[in-house]
N, C-alpha and C positions, 0 to 999 in steps of 0.2 A: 098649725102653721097659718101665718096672716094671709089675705088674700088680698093682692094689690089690682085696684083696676088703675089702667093707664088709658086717658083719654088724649083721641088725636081729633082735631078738630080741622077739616079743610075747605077750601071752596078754590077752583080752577089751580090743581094742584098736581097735577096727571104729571110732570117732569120729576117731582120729587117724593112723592109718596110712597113711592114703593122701597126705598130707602129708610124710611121712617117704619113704614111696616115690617120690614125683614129686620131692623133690629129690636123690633119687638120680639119679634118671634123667635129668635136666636140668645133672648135670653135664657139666662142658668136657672133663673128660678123658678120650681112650678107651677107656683100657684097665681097666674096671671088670670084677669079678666079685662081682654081688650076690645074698650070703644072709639067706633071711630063716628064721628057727628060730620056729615058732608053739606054745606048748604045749597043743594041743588048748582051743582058743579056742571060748567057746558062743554069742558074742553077735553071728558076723558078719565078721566079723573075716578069715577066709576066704575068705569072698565078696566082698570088697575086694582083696584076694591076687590071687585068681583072675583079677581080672581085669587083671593086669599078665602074663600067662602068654606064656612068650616071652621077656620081658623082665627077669624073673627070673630067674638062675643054678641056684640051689638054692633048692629048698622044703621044709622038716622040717616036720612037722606032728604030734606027741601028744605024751601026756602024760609032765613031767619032773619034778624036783625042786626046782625055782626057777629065777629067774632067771639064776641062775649056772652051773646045769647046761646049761641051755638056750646059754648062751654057751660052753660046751665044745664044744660039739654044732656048734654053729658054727666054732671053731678047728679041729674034728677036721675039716672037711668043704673047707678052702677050699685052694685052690692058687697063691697070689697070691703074690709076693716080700715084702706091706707087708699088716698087718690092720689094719684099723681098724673103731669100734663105731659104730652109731648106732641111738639107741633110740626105740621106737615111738609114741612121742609126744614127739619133738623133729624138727627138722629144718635141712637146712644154710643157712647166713645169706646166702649167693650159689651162684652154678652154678661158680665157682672157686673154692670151697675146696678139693676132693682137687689140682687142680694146684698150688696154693700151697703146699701144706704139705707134699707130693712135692716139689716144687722147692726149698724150704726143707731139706728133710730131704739133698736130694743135693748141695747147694750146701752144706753142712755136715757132707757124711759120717759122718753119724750114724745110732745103729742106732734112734731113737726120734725124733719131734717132737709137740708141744703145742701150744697155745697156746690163748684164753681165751675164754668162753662168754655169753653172756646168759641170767640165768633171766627168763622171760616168764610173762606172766597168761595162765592156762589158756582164757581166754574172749577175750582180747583181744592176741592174740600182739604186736600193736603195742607195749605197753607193758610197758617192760622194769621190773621190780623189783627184779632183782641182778644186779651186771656181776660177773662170777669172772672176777679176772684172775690169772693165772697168771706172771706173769712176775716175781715175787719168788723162785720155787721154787729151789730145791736142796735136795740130799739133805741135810741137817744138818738141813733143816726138817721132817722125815720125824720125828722124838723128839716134834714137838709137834700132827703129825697134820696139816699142811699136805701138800698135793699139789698137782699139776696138775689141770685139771679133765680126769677119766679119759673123757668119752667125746669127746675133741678127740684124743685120743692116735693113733698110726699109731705099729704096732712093726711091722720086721721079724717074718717067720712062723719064720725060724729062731731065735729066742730062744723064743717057746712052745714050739719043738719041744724043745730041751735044755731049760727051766727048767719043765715043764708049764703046768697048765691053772689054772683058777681053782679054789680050795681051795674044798671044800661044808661046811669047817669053820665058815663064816661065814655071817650072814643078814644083814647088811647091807654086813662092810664088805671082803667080799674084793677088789673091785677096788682097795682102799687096801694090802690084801695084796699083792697081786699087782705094785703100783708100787713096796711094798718090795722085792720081789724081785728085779725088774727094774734099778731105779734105784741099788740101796745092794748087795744080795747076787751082784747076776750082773754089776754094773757097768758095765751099757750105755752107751753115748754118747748124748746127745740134747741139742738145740735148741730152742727156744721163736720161733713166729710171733707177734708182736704183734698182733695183733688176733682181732676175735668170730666165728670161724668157726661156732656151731650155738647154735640157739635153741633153750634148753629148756621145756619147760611147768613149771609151778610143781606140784606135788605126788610128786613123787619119792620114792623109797622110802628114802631118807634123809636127808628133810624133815617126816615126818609126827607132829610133836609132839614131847612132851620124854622121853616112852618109847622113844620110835625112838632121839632125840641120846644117852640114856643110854648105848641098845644097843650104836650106833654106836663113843662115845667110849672105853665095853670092849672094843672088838673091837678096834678101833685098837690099843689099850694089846698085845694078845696080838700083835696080826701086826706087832707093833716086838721085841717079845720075843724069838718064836718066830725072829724072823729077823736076832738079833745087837744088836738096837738097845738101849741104855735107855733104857726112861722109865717116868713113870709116868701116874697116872688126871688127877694133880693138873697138869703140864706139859701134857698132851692140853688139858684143859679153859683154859689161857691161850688158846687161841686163839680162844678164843668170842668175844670184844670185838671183836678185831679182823675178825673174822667178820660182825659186827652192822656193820661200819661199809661191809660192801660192800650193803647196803640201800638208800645214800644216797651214796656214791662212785661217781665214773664217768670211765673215763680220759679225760686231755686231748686 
């Protein structure tokens, strides 16, 4: 049996964490290895950790260089056949999601799988405000800044080890990076599950206004460049409508 590690990465997170944790742990599948990377947290946030002790795999705890470092930190540390992310204020949408998308992923022989996410109101996790669904995806859509929703993803840990870690060249959009590299430059295989494996909260760090979506849609633009693809600012930005219409869409 595959051994999945799931890393959660957090900093002043003590409201939502323990959400994230307990649907860790109340998965079906046994063979988990769970890390959690904390960047020297001041509000708490530890002391919620704490007390899963035991039950925890790995605990990192000071200060890094963002988000993305802090999820290196985590790749370097795990020993699991399959990685998979889940972040500190999101959580899984049943106690069978890692067995589903493991079963999907080996029932398909594929070095990756996906599949699609609910964004949820930060106060009222019931109410969903965007279904990201993911099952349009292919690499072709990679030029217009389409992905899969990255923290549904489970890669094999041997494609980080040959392709590395996530670039600190970016501040919002490496994980868009990193699926170019994945998907289009190292040519992985992978599968898509239909349905909403993980409930995100609404405020994310590449949701927070139209300076973030600028940021975002630049960064896009370089880690298509950098990594063979063309396009440009103006193709990135087509996808914004279609974007807006998962506000008010929801699959059948």
């Amino acid at each position: 049996m595959k051994k999945i590690s799931i890393i959660t990465v957090c900093f002043n997170s003590a409201i939502t964490i323990r959400d994230a944790i307990e649907s860790v742990l109340s998965q079906d599948y046994p063979n988990i290895e769970y890390i959690i990377v904390d960047g020297a947290s001041k509000d708490g946030t530890m002391e919620v950790v704490r007390e899963y002790e035991g039950k925890v795999d790995v605990l990192i705890s000071g200060p890094d260089k963002g988000i993305y470092d802090a999820m290196n930190k985590g790749i370097r540390a795990v020993t699991g056949d399959v990685v998979g992310f889940l972040n500190s204020d999101d959580f899984y949408a049943d106690d069978s999601v890692v067995s589903r998308l493991l079963q999907r992923m080996d029932e398909a022989g594929t070095d990756m799988v996906f599949a699609d996410l609910e964004i949820v109101d930060a106060k009222n996790t019931e109410r969903v405000v965007r279904y990201y669904d993911s099952s349009t995806f292919h690499t072709g859509r990679l030029r217009y800044g389409w992905m899969p929703a990255h923290t549904t993803l489970m890669v094999k840990r041997v494609l980080y080890e040959t392709y590395g870690c996530f670039s600190l060249d970016y501040s919002i959009a490496a994980d868009f990076e990193m699926i170019v590299r994945l998907f289009y430059s190292a040519g992985a295989s992978y599968t898509y599950l239909p349905v909403a494996v993980i409930k995100m909260r609404t405020g994310g760090l590449s949701t927070r206004g139209l300076k973030s979506s600028w940021v975002l849609n630049r960064e896009i633009v370089q880690a298509c460049q950098t990594n063979g693809i063309k396009t440009s600012l103006l193709q990135v930005m087509l996808k914004i409508p279609a974007k807006l219409l998962e506000y008010v869409r929801r699959p059948v």
